[in-house]
Legacy VTK file of the C-alpha trace (Angstrom):
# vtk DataFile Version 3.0
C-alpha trace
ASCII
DATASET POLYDATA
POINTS 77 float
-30.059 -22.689 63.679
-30.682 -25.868 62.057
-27.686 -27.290 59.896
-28.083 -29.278 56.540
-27.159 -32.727 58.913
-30.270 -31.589 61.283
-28.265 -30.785 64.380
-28.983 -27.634 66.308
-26.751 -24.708 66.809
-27.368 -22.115 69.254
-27.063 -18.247 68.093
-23.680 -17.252 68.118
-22.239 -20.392 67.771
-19.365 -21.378 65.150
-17.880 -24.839 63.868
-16.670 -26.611 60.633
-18.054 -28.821 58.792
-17.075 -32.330 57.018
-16.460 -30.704 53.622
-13.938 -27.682 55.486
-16.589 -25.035 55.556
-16.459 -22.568 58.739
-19.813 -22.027 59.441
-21.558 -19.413 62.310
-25.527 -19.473 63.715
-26.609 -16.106 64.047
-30.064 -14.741 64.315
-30.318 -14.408 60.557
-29.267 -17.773 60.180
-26.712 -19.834 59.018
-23.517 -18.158 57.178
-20.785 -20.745 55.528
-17.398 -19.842 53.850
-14.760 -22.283 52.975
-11.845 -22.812 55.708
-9.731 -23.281 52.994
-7.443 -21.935 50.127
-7.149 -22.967 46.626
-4.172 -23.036 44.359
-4.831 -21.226 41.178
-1.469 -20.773 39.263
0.885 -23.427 38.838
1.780 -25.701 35.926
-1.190 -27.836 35.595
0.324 -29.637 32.739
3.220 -31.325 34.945
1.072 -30.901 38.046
-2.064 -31.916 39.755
-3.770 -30.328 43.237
-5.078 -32.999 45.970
-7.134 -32.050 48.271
-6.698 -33.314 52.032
-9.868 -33.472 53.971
-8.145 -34.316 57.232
-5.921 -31.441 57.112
-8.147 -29.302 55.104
-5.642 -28.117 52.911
-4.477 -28.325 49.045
-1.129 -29.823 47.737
0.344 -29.379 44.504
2.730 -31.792 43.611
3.907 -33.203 40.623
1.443 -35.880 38.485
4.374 -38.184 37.684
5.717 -38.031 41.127
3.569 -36.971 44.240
6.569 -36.795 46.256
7.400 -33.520 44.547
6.032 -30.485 45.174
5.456 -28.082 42.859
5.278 -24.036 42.740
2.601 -22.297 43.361
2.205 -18.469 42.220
-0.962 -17.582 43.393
-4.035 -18.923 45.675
-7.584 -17.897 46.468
-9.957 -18.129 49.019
LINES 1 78
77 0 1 2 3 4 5 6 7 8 9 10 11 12 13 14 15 16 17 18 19 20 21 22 23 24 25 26 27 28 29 30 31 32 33 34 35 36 37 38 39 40 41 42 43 44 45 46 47 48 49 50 51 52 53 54 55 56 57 58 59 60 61 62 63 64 65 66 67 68 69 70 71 72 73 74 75 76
């Protein structure tokens, strides 16, 4: 399989990518899903979600203060 960055993957081979997508080479070619999950209800009026490429992982914290965390009811991914 041939990835988007040109670099070849042999069949049955898995890794992630820069943007925290697992991705496998199979015969059929190459399947992708994020590695990630996304916060989808929390106050968005007193709070913001960053997203943490090194960790690949959301936090919700609040927009006045990012030391504070905020709830979060439900994610998907």
């Amino acid at each position: 399989c041939l990835d988007e960055k040109g670099k070849v993957h042999e069949f049955g081979s898995s890794w992630k990518t820069e943007d925290c997508n697992n991705c496998y080479c199979s015969n059929t070619g190459i399947n992708c899903c994020d590695s990630y999950i996304t916060p989808t209800d929390y106050d968005e009026e007193k709070c913001e979600s960053i997203f943490n490429k090194e960790t690949c992982s959301y936090k919700v914290v609040e927009k006045d203060d990012h030391s504070k965390e905020c709830p979060v009811h439900a994610w998907v991914g």
